[in-house]
C-alpha positions in Angstrom: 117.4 98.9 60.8 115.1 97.5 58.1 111.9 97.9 58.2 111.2 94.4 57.2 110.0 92.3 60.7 108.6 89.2 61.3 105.4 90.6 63.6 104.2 87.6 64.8 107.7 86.4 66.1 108.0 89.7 68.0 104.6 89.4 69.5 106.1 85.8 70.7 109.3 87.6 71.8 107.5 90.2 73.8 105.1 87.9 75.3 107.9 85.4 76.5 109.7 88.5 78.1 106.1 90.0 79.6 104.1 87.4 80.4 101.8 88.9 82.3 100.4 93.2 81.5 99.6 95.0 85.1 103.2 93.5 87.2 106.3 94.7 88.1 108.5 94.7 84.8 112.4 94.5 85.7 114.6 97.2 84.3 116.9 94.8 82.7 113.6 93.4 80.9 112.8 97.2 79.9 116.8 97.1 78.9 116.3 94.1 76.7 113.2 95.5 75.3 114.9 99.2 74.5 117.9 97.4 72.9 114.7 96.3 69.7 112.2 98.9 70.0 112.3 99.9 66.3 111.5 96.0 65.8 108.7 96.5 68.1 107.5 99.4 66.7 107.7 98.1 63.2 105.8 95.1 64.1 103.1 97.3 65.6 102.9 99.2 62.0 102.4 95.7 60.3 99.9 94.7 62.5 97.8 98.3 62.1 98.2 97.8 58.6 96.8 94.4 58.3 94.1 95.1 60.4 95.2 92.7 63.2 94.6 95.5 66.2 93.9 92.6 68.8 97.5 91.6 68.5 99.1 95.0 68.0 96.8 95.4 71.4 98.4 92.4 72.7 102.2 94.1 71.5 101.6 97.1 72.7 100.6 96.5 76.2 103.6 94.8 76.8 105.6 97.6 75.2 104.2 100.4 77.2 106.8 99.8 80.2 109.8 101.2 77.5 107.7 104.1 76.5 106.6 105.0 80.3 110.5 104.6 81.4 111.7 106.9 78.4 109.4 109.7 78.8 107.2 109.0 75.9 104.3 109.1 76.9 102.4 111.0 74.0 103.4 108.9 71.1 102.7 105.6 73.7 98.8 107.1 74.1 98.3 107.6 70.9 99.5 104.1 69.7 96.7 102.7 72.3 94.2 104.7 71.8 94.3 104.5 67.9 94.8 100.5 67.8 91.4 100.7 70.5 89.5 102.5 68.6 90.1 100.1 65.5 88.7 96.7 67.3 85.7 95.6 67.9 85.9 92.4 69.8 88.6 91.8 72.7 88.7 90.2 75.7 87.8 92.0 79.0 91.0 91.1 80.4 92.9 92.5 77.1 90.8 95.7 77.2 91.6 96.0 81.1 95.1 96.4 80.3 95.1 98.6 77.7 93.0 101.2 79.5 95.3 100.9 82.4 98.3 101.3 80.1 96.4 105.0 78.4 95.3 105.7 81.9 99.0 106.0 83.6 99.8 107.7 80.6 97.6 110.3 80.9 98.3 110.3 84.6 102.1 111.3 83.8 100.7 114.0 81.2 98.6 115.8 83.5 95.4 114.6 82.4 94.2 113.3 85.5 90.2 113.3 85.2 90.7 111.5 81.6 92.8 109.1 83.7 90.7 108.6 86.7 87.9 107.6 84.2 90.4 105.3 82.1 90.9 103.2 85.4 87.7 103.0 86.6 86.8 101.7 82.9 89.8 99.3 83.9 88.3 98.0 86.8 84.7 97.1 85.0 86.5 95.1 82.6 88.7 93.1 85.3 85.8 92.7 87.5 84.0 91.4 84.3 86.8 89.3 83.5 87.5 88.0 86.9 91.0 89.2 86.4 92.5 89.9 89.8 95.8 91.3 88.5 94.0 93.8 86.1 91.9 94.4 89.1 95.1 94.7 91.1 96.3 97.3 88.8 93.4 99.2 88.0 92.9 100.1 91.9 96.7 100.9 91.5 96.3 103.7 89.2 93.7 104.9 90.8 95.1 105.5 94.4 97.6 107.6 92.0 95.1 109.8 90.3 93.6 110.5 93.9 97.0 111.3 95.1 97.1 113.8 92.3 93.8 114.9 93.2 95.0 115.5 97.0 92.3 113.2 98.4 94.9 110.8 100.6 92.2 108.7 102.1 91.2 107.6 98.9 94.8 107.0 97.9 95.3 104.9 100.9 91.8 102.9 100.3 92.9 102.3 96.7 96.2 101.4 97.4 94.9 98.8 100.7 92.7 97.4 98.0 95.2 96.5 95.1 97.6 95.5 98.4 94.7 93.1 99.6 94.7 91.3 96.0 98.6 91.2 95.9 98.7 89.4 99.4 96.1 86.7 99.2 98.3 86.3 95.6 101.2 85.8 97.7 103.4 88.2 94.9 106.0 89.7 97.1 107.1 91.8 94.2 104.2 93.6 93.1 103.7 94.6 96.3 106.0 97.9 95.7 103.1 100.0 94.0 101.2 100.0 96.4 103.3 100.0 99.5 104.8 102.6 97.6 101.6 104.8 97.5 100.8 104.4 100.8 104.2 105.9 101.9 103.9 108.6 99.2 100.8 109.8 100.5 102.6 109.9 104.3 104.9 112.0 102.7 102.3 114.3 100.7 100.8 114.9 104.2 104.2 115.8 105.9 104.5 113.3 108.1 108.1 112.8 107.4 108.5 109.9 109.8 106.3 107.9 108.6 106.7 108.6 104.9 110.5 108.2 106.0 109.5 104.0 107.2 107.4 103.6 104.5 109.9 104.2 102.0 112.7 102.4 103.9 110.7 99.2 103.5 109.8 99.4 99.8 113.7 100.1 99.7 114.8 96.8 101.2 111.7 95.1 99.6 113.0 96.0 95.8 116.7 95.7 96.9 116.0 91.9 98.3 113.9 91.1 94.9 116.5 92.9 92.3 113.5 95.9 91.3 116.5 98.4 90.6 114.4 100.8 89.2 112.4 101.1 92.1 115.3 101.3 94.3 116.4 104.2 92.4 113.0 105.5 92.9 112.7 105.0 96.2 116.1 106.5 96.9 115.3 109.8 95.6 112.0 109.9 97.4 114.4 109.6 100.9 116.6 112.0 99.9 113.4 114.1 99.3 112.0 113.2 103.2 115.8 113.9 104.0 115.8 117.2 102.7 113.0 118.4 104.4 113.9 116.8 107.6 116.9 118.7 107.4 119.3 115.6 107.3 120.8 116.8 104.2 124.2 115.4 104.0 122.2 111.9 104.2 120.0 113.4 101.0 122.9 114.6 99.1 123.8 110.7 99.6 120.8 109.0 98.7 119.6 111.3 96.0 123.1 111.1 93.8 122.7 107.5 94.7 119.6 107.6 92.9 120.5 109.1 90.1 123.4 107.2 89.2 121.5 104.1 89.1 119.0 106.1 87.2 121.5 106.4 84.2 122.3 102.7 84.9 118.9 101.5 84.3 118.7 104.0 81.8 115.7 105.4 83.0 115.2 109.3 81.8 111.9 109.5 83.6 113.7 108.8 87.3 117.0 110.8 86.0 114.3 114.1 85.9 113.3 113.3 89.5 116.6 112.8 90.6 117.7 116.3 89.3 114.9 118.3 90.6 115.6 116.8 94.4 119.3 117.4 94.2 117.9 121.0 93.1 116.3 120.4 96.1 119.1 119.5 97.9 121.4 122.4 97.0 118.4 125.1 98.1 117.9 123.8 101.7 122.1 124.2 102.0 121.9 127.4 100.5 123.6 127.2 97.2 120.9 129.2 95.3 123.0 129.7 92.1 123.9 126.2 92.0 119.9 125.0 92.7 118.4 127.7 90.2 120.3 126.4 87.4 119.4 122.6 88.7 115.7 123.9 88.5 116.1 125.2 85.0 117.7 121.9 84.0 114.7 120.1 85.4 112.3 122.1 83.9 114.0 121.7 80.5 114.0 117.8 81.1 110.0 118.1 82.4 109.1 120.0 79.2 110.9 117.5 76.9 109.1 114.1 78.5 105.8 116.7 78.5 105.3 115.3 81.7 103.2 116.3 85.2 105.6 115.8 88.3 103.6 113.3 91.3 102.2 115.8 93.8 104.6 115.5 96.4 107.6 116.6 94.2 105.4 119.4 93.0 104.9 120.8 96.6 108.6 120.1 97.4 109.6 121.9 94.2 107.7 125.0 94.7 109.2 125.4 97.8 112.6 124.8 96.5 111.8 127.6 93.8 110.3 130.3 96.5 113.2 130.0 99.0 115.8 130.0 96.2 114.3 132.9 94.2 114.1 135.0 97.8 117.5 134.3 98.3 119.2 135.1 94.6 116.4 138.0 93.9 114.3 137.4 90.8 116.3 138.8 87.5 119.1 136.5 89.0 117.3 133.6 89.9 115.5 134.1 85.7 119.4 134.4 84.5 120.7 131.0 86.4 117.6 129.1 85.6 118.2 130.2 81.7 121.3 129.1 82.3 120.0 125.2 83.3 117.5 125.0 81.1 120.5 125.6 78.0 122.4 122.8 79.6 122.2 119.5 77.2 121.3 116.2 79.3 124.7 115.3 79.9 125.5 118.4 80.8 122.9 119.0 83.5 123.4 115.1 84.9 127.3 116.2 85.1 126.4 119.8 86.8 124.0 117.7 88.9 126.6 114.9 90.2 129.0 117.9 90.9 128.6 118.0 94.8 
């Protein structure tokens, strides 16, 4: 593709098809987005090169949903955080977004502290602007760092906040974060019942409103509860279910998840050969995105990893997850729909 872009009509595009940072963005909006990145990306070089940072700010914001569903969330970071430190005047709203955007970034890196701080910084500048949707999704991304840090009472008051905002709104749809949260922290705790409601609910909501990426997401996570409940023909369903729309949405971030709980899945039935080299797939994939799985997957994995390297012995559990991690994408999603 030439390199040759017309910025300000992609900033136009981008804005007609995001109008609003900090809300639910449709997968087939991400889709339309994907199909001209490299336009998107080229407009962001012209505007760093002609010194117009507020509107590669304005871009880029709006293009952070593509690089957070593909995994890329280094190069995504870096984009923000250079084209910030380059302004010198923007508006509290605009700067809200943009530290909310590098904050989940960092969140998905690992870098929780740095992200805990970006959000806070988040919620000054929506408070300042009077922005309840900023607000909304500042308080969002922080109930997700506390999740990480393992504080769930702090999760669920973050989480009741940004819910508050979204109800007196009346926004049906971006009520999924935090519902979400609050049934993810239910199932960080154990309390597979309730996690199990939660997500059942968030299910029907995103199925009713057409928020397939969060379907596929909340699949997975029952077919997680499943697992662990024991119910595991019912998670071999839900999590394959899961993945297949992951590939549909074409969303490599959720395809990860999706093969690490169908590792999951194949451990708690006993086929340790099979869930080792499901693991070492995973990993692979997690290295790649140089991503930090959410906390509850982390728990769930470990114990996935303990009971399946008991079972095989340690040399062969090391020579089947080699095995995975050599697998190719396609190759893993294959060995992973293989039931």
């Amino acid at each position: 593709m030439s390199t040759v872009v017309d910025a300000d009509e992609r900033l136009a595009r981008i804005e007609r098809l995001v109008p609003r940072p900090g809300l639910p963005v449709m997968s087939e909006v991400v889709a339309e987005i994907a199909r001209e990145a490299d336009s998107y990306v080229a407009a962001l070089d012209r505007f760093t090169r002609d010194g117009r940072a507020e509107d590669g700010l304005r871009l880029a914001v709006r293009f952070a949903p593509y690089w957070n569903a593909r995994g890329l969330f280094a190069g995504g970071r870096t984009r923000l955080l250079a084209l910030l430190e380059t302004t010198t005047e923007i508006s509290s709203t605009l700067r809200a977004q943009v530290l909310e955007q590098i904050g989940t970034m960092a969140l998905e890196q690992g870098a929780n502290e740095d992200a805990r701080s970006l959000f806070e910084e988040s919620l000054a500048a929506a408070r300042d602007a009077r922005d309840e949707i900023a607000e909304a999704a500042a308080y969002g991304g922080l109930a997700r760092c506390a999740l990480m840090a393992g504080d769930l009472d702090l999760a669920r008051r973050h989480a009741r906040a940004c819910e508050q905002i979204h109800r007196a709104r009346g926004d049906e749809l971006a009520l999924d974060q935090p519902l979400h949260i609050l049934a993810y922290a239910d199932y960080i705790a154990g309390d597979d019942e309730r996690a199990r409601a939660g997500f059942e609910v968030t299910l029907e909501l995103n199925r009713r409103l057409g928020n397939r990426r969060a379907v596929g997401r909340e699949l997975t996570n029952l077919g997680s509860v499943e697992t662990r409940a024991g119910n595991l023909a019912r998670a071999q369903q839900l999590c394959e279910e899961a993945l297949r729309l992951a590939l549909e949405v074409e969303n490599p971030l959720l395809v990860t998840y999706c093969v690490i709980n169908l590792a999951g899945v194949a451990s708690a039935q006993g086929e340790h050969a099979r869930a080792a080299r499901l693991l070492g797939a995973g990993e692979a994939m997690i290295e790649a995105a140089g991503m930090t799985l959410n906390p509850g997957t982390a728990i769930e994995y470990e114990r996935h990893v303990q009971r399946t390297r008991t079972a095989l012995g340690k040399a062969e559990c090391e020579r089947a997850v080699r095995a995975g991690r050599e697998l190719d994408r396609d190759a893993a999603i294959d060995y992973a729909l293989l039931s």
